[in-house]
C-alpha positions as CSV (number, residue, x, y, z in Angstrom):
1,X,101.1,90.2,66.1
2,X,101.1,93.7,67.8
3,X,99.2,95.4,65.1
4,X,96.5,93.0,65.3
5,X,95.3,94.1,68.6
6,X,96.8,97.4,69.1
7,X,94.7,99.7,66.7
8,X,91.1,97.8,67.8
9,X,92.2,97.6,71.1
10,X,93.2,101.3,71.8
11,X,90.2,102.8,69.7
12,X,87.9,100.6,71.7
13,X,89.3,101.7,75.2
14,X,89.3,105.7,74.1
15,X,85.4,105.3,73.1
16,X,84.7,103.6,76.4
17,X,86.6,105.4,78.6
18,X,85.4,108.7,77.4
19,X,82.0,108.6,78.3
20,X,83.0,106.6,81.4
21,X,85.3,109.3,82.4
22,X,82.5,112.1,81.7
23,X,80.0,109.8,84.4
24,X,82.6,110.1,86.7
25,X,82.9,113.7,86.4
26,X,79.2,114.3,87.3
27,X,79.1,111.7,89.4
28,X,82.2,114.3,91.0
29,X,84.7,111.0,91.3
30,X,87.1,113.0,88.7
31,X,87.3,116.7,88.7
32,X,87.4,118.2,84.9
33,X,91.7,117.8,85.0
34,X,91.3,114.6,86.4
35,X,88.4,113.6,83.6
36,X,91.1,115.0,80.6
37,X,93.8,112.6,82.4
38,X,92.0,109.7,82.6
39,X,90.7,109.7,78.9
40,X,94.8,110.2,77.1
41,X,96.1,107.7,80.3
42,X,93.2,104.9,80.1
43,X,94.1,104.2,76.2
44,X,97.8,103.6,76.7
45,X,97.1,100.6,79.2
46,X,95.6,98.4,75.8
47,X,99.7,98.7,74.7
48,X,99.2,95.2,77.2
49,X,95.9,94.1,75.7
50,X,92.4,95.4,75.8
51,X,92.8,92.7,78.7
52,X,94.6,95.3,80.6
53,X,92.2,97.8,80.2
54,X,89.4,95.6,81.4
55,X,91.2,95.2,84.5
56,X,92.2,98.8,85.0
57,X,88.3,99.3,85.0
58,X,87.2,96.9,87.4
59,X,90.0,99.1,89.5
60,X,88.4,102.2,88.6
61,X,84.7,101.0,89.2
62,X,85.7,99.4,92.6
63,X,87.4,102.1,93.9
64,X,84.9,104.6,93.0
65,X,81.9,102.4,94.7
66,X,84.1,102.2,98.1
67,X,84.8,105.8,97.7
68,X,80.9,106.8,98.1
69,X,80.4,103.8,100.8
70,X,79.7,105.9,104.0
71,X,80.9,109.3,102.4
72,X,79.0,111.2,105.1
73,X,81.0,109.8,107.8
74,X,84.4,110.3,106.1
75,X,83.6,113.9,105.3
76,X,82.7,114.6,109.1
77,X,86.3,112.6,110.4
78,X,87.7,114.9,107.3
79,X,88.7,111.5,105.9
80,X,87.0,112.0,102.3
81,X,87.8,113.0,99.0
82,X,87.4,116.1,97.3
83,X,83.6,116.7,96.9
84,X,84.7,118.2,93.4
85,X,86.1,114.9,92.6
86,X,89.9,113.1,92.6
87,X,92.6,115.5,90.6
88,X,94.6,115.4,87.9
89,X,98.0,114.5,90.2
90,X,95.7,111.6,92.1
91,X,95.0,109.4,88.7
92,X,98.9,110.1,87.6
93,X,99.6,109.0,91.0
94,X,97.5,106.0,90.3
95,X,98.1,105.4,87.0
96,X,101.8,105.9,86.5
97,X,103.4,103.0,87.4
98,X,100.7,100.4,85.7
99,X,100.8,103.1,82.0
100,X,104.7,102.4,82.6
101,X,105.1,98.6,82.9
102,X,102.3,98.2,80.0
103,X,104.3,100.6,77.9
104,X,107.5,97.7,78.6
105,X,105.3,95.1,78.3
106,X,104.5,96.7,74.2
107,X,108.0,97.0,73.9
108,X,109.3,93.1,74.7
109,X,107.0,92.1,72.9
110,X,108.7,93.6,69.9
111,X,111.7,91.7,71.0
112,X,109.2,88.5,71.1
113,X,111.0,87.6,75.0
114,X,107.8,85.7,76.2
115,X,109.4,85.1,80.0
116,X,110.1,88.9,80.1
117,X,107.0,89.8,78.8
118,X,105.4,87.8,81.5
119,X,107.4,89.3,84.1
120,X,106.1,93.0,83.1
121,X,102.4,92.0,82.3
122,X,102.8,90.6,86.3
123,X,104.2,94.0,87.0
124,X,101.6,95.8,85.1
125,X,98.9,93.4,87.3
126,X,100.7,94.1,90.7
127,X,100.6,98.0,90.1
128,X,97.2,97.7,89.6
129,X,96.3,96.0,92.5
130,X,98.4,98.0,94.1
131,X,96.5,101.1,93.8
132,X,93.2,98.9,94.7
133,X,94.6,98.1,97.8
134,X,95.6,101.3,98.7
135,X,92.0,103.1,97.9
136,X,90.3,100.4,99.8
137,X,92.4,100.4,102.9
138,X,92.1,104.4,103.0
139,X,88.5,104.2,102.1
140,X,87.5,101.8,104.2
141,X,89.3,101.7,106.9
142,X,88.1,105.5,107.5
143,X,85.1,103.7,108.2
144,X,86.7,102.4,111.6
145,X,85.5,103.1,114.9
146,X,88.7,103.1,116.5
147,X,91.5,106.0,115.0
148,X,94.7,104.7,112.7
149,X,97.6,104.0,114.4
150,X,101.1,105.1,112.9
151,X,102.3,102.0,111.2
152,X,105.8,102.6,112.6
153,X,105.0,103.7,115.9
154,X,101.5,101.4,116.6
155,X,101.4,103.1,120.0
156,X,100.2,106.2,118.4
157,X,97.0,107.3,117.1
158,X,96.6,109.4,114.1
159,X,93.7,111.1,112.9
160,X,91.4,109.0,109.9
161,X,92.5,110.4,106.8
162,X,96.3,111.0,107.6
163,X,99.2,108.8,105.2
164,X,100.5,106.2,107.4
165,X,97.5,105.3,109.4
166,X,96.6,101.9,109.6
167,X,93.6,100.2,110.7
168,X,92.7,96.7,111.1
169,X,89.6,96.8,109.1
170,X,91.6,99.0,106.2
171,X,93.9,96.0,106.0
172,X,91.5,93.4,105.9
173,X,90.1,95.9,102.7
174,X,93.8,96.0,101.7
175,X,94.1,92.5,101.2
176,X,90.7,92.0,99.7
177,X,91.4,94.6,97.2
178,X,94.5,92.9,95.4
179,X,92.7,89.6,95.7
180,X,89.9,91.3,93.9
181,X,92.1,92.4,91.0
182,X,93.7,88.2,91.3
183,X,90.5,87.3,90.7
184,X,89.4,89.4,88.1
185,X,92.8,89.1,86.1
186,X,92.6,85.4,86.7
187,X,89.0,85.5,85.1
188,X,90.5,87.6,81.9
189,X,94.1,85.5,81.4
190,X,91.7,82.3,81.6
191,X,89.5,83.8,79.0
192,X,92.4,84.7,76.7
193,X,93.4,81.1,76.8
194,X,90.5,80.0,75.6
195,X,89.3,82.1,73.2
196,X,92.4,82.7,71.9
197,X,92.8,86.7,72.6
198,X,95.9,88.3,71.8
199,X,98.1,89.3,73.3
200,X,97.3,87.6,76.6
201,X,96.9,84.2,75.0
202,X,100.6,84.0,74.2
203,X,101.6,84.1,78.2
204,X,101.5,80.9,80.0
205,X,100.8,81.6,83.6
206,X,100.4,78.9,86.5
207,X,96.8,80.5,87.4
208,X,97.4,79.8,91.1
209,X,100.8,81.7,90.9
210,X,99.0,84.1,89.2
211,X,96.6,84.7,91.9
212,X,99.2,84.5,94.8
213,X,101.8,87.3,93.5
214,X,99.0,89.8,92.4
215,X,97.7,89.5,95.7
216,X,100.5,89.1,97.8
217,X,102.5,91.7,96.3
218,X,99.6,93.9,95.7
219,X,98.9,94.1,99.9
220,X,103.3,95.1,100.3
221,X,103.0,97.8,97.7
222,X,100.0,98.7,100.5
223,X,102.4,98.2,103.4
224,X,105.2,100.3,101.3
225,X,103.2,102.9,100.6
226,X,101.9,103.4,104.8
227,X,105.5,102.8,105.5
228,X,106.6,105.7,102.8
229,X,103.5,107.8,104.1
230,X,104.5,107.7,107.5
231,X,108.3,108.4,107.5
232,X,108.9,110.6,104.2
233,X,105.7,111.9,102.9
234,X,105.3,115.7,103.9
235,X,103.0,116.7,106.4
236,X,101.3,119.7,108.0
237,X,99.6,121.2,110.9
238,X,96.2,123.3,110.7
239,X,96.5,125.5,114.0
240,X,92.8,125.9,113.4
241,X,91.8,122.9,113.7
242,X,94.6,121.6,116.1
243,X,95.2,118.1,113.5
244,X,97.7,116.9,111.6
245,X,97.1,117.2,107.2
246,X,98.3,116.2,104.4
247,X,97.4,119.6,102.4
248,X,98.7,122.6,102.5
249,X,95.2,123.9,103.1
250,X,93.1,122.2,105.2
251,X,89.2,121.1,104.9
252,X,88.3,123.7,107.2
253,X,89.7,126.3,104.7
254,X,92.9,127.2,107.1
255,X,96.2,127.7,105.6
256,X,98.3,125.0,107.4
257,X,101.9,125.2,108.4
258,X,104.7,122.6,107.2
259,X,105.4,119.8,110.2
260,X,107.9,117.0,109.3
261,X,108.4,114.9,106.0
262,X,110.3,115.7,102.2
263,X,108.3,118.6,100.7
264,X,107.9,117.0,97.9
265,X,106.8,113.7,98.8
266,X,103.0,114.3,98.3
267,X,100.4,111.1,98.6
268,X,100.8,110.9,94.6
269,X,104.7,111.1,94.6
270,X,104.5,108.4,97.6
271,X,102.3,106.0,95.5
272,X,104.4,106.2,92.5
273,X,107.5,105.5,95.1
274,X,105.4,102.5,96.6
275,X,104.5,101.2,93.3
276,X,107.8,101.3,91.6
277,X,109.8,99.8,94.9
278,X,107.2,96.5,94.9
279,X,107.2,95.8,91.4
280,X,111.0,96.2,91.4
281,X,111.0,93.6,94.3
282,X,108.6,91.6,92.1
283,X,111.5,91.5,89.4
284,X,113.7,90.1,92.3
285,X,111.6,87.4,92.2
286,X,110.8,86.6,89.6
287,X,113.9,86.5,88.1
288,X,116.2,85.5,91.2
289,X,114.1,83.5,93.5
């Protein structure tokens, strides 16, 4: 059952997610690290189905759009990405957790466990929508009039830009995000049903539960990760610029200096943290509740 869909489904992904990976390069969403990433990372997702894939596209594609939505404006607020493109350490800080749970997903399936293998593909789904979330919320929510407020201390303002900044327009993007990827995994598992596409076909799914947990748990992994980004993440101070960063060098070009947070905790360690801490509270309920 695996080899029938394994093989087509990986050769598939690597010839469509080179050349998509090369557009976004000179389209500057992927720096060249971040391009060579992409292409051996994208692949590994069909180890769930080329279903998975398809959804970690419409991620990809999203994200990038609401990246260049009002670009300008985000540069100015120093809000923006890289003009040079997201690195290597951003997709694997995207990436990991979904690559991880697809890889588990392969593996129970060897074991044919069909309720476990549910539980994983959900995982796999949640991580993804995860990410979405995330992108959208800092994205968009850049786009606010009004600065973030620190998610544990709402009574203070935080430059646009800074992990752990909330907005109320970034969580109304939040929550749209992971319903987009609900919809758009409900469209695929649907499909798969009725066409009869490995190795999606074999998982029955209450659509509307479906839809509910990606979303629902897709926002908390969102929640999480401001929470994470606002108490443990590391941040500095540019004493040229008088704001607070999370680089070590600032957009102005200043060095910065190290102000609070676990040195190590970077924006892609915290979204790995974020991801891995939701999904395992997705296993909680899945399997205890």
């Amino acid at each position: 059952m695996i080899s029938e869909y394994i093989i087509p489904s990986f050769t598939s992904a690597f010839l469509i997610s080179t050349p998509m990976a090369l557009i976004m390069y000179r389209r500057r969403a992927l720096d060249l690290k971040g391009v060579l990433t992409a292409i051996f990372l994208l692949p590994l997702i069909t180890l769930s189905g080329f279903q998975s894939f398809i959804i970690m596209l419409s991620f990809l594609i999203s994200s990038s759009l609401v990246t260049f939505a009002g670009f300008s404006l985000k540069e100015a607020r120093g809000a923006s990405e890289n003009k040079s493109g997201r690195s290597w350490q951003q997709v694997i800080g995207a990436g990991f957790v979904a690559v991880l749970f697809s890889f588990l997903y392969f593996l129970s399936n060897l074991y044919n466990d069909n309720y476990l293998s549910t539980a994983l593909l959900m995982a796999y789904l949640v991580a993804v929508a995860i990410a979405n979330a995330d992108t959208w919320a800092a994205e968009i929510g850049s786009l606010s009039k009004n600065p973030p407020r620190l998610i544990i201390k709402p009574w203070k303002k935080v430059p646009h830009g800074v992990s752990g900044g909330v907005t109320l327009r970034g969580e109304v993007a939040a929550v749209s995000g992971s319903f987009f990827i609900g919809i758009v995994s409900l469209v695929i598992y649907l499909l798969s049903k009725a066409f009869h596409l490995s190795p999606w076909s074999n998982i029955n799914m209450d659509i509307l539960q479906m839809l509910c947990l990606i979303t629902v748990f897709g926002w908390l992994g969102e929640i999480i990760d401001s929470i994470i980004g606002a108490t443990l993440q590391v941040k500095y101070y540019c004493t040229n610029c008088n704001k607070i960063s999370d680089k070590k060098i600032h957009r102005c070009g200043a060095k910065t200096v190290y102000l609070s947070g676990i040195k190590f905790i970077t924006n892609e360690v915290t979204n790995i943290i974020s991801g891995l801490v939701t999904t395992f509270l997705l296993m909680i309920y899945w399997f205890f509740i």
